[in-house]
Wavefront OBJ file of the C-alpha trace (Angstrom):
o trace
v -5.239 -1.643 -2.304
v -2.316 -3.452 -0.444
v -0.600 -1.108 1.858
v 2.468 -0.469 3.361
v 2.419 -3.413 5.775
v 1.191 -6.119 2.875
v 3.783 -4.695 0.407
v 6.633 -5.236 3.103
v 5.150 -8.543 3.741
v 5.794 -9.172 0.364
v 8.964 -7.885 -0.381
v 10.381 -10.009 2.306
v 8.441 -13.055 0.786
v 9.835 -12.532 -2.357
v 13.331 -11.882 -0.563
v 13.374 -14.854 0.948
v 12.601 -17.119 -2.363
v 13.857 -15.251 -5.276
v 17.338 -13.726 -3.946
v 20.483 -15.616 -5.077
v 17.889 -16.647 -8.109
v 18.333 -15.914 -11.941
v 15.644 -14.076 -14.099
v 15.224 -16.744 -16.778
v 12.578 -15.154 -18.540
v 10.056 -12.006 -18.391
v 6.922 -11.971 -19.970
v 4.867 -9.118 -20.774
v 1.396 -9.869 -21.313
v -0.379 -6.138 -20.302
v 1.912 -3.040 -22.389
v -0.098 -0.620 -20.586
v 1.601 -1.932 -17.328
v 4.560 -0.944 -18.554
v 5.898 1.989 -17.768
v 9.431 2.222 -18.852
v 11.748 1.476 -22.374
v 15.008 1.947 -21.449
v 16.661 -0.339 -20.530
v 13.959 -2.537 -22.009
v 12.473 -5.447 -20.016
v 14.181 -8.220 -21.740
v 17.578 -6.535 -19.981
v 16.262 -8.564 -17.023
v 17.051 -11.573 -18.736
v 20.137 -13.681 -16.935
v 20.183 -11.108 -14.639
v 20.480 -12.161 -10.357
v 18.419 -11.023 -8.216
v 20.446 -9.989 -5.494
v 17.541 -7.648 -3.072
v 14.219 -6.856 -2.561
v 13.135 -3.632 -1.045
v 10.098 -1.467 -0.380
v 9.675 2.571 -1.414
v 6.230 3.396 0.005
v 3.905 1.137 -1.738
v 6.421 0.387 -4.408
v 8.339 -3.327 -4.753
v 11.807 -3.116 -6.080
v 13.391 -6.482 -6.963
v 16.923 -5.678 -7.589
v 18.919 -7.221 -10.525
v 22.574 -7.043 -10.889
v 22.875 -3.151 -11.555
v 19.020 -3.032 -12.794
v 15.724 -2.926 -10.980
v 12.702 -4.403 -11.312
v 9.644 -1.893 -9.337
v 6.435 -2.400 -9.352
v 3.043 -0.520 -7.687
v 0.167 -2.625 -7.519
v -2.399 0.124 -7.231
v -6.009 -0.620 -6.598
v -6.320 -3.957 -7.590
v -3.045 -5.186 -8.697
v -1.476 -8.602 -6.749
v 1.533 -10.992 -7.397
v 0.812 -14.079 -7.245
v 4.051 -16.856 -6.445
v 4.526 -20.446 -7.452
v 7.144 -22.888 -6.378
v 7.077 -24.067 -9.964
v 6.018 -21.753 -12.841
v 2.550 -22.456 -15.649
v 3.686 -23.767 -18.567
v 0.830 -22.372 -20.510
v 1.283 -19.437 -22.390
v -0.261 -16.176 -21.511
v -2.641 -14.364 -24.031
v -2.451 -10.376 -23.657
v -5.772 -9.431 -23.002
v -7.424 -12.912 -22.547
v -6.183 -12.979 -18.735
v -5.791 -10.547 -15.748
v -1.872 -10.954 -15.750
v -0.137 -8.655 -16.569
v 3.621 -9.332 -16.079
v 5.147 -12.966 -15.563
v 8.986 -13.623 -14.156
v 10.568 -17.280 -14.606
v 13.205 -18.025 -12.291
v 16.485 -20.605 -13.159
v 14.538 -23.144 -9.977
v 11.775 -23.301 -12.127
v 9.726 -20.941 -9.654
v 8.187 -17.462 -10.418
v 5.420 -15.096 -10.092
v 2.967 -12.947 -12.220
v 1.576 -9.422 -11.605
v -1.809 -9.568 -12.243
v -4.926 -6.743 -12.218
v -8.498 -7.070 -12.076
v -11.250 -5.362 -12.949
v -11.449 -2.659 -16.043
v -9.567 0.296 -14.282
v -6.006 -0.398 -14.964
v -3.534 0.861 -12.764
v -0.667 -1.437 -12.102
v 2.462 0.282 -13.138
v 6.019 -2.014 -14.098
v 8.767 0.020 -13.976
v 12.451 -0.931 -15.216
v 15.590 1.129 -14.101
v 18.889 1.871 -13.352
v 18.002 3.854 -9.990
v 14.846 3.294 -8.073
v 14.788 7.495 -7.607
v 14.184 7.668 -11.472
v 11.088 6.686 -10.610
v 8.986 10.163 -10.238
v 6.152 8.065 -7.522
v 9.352 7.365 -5.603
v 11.333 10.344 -5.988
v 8.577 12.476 -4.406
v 7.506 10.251 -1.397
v 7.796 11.681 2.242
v 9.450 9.989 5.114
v 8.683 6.337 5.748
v 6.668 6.273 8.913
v 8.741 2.909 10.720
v 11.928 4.717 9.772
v 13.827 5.501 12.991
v 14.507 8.949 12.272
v 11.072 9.602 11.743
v 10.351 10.916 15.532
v 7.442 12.269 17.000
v 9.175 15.414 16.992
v 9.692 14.838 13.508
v 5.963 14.340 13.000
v 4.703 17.477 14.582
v 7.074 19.461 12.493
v 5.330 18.331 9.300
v 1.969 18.376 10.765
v 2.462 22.276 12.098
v 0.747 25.024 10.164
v -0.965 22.380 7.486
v -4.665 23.356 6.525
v -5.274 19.683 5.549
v -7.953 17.061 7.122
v -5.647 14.702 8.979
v -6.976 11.784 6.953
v -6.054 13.614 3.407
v -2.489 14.447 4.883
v -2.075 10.533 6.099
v -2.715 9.080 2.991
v -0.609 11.976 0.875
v 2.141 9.910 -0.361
v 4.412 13.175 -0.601
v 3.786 13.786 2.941
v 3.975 10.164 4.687
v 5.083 6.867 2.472
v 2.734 3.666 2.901
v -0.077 4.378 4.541
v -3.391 4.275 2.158
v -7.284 4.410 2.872
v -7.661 1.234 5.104
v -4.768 2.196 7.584
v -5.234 5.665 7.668
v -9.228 4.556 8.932
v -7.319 2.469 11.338
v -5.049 5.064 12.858
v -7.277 7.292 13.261
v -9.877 5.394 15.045
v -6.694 4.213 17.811
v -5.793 8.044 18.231
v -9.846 8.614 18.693
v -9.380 11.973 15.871
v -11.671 12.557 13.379
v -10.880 12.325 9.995
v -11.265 15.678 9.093
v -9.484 17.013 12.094
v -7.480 20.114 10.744
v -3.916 18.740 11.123
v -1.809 21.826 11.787
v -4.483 22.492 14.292
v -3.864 19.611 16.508
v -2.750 20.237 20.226
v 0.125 18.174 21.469
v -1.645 15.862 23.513
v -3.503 14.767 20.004
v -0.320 14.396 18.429
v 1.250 12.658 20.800
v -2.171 9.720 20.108
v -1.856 10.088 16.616
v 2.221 9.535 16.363
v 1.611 6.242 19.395
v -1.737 5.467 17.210
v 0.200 5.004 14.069
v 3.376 3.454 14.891
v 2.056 0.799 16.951
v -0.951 0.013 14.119
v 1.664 -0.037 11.355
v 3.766 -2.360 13.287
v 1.408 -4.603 14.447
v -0.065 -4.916 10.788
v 3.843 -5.572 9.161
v 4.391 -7.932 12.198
v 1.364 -9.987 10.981
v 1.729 -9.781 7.271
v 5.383 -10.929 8.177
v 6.397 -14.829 6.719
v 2.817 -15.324 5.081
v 2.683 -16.293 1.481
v 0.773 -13.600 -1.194
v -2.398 -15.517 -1.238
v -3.098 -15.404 2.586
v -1.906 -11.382 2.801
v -5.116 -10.289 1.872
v -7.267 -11.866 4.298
v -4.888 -11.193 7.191
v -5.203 -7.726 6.693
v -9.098 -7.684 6.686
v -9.522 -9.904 10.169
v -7.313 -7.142 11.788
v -9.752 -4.298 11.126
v -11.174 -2.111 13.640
v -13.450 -0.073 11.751
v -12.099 0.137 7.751
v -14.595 -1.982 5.554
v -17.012 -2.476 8.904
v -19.828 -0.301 8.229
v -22.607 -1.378 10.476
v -20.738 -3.605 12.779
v -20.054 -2.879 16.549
v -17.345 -0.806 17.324
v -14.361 -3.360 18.927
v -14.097 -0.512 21.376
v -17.583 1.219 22.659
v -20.063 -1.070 21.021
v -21.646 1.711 18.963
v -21.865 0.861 15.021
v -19.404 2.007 12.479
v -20.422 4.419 10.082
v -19.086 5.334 6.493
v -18.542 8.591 4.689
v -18.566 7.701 0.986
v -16.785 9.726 -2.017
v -16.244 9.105 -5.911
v -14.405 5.743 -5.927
v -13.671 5.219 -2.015
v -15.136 5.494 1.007
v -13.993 5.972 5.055
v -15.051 4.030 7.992
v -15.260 5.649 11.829
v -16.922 5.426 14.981
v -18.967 8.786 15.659
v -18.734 8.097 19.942
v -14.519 7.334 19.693
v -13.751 9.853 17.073
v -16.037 12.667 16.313
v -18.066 13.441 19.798
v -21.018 11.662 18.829
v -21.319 13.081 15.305
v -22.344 11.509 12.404
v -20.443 13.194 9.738
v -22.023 14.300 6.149
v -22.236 11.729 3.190
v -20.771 13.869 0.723
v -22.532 11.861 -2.140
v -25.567 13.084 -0.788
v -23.893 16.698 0.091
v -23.434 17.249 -3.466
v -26.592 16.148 -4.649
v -28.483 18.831 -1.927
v -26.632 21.354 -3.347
l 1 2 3 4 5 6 7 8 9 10 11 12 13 14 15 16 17 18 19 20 21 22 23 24 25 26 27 28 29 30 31 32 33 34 35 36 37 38 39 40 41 42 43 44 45 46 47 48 49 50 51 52 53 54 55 56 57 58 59 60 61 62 63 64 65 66 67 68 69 70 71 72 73 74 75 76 77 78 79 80 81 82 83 84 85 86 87 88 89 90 91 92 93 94 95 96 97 98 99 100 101 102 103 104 105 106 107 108 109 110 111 112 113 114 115 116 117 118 119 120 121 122 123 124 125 126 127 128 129 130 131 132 133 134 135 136 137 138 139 140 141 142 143 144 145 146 147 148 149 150 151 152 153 154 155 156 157 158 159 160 161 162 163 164 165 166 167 168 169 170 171 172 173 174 175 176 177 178 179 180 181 182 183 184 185 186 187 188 189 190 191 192 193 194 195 196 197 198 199 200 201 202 203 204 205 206 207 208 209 210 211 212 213 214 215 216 217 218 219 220 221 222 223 224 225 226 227 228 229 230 231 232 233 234 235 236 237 238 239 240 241 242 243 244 245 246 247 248 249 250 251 252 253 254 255 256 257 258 259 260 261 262 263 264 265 266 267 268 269 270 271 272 273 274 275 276 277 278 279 280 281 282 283 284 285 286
């Protein structure tokens, strides 16, 4: 799932091409995606894009007074070409989902794989319309949002740090892979209670997470879609490493797994030496 640091890379990428551009045509080749009818999609039509922006994980791709947001979910992408298919798309034949022709001949689709759809198009009048976006906490780059800032939403929380780092409602942007990441720099386990934290852990955690987050958008910044991906893996510490050497004490990354994700850490940084439960197999020795 792209992340707050490959979203912004992309929302600059698409800044930088499609701004000053007109919407020629928009294509909709999944409904499902869709998650909006008024003002329907073909109001994009002729419209200037004059912005792009980033909500949390959320693209907007402003249009005159309307704007076109998008969340690419688990497996969603957007693919860019300096000049657009010809070939017509066939709903249900292909994995795209949503195409956009621009008036340079250039464009991009939204497309999904795999059977679990999840990519959601939204078009609106106000970006806070949006009920994703309406409820998401504070952006963690934003200036304002301090250290002192942090331990005032961390204080008196019951939650395991990792839960409360990937809660969109708490902090915007940060997902399963960076949360791994963060956690691993501020050597914190991931089910350290967060409004139990002292201030010395806090003070790791806030220095853990801005300076992984800006690293990450600092690399993701100027390349194209189609190298985003692989950029983000060869930056990993531990996330998506299970059984590799830990960059930082040699020992080998292990992985908790759960329904339809799993986490990555290393028992000597973060958790003393212990290997935490597979709660797959937790469930099953019940």
């Amino acid at each position: 799932m792209p992340e707050m640091p490959e979203v912004q890379g992309l929302v600059e990428f698409l800044g930088e091409r499609a701004t000053g551009h007109t919407v020629t045509r928009i294509s909709v080749a999944s409904i499902s995606a869709l998650k909006t009818f008024d003002p329907p999609v073909h109001a994009l039509q002729n419209a200037a894009v004059t912005a792009t922006a980033r909500h949390g994980k959320f693209i907007d791709v402003a249009c005159d007074d309307l704007h076109l947001i998008f969340h690419l979910a688990k497996a969603g992408w957007l693919r860019w070409y300096d000049t657009l298919p010809t070939t017509l798309i066939k709903p249900g034949r292909s994995p795209i989902a949503l195409r956009v022709a621009l008036d340079d001949g250039s464009g991009f689709d939204l497309t999904e794989a795999g059977t679990k759809k999840s990519l959601a198009v939204y078009v609106v009048r106000d970006p806070q319309e949006i009920p994703g976006i309406a409820r998401l906490g504070p952006d963690p780059l934003d200036p304002a949002f301090t250290r002192d800032a942090f331990a005032e939403l961390l204080a008196g929380r019951r939650m395991q740090i990792k839960g409360l780092l990937r809660d969109q409602s708490i902090i915007a942007g940060i997902g399963n892979a960076y949360s791994d990441e963060i956690l691993h720099v501020a050597r914190l386990s991931p089910y350290a209670p967060s409004g139990k934290l002292d201030d010395d852990a806090v003070d790791r955690l806030y220095a853990a997470m801005q300076d992984t987050l800006r690293e990450a958008v600092s690399v993701a910044s100027g390349k194209p879609p189609a190298e985003l991906k692989d950029a983000k893996r060869a930056g990993f510490r531990v996330h998506a490493r299970r059984g590799k050497p830990c960059p930082v004490c040699g020992d080998t990354v292990r992985s908790v797994f759960f329904a339809d994700r799993s986490l990555e850490y290393c028992a000597t940084c973060q958790t003393g030496g212990k290997e935490l439960a597979d709660r797959r197999l937790s469930r099953l020795l019940k």
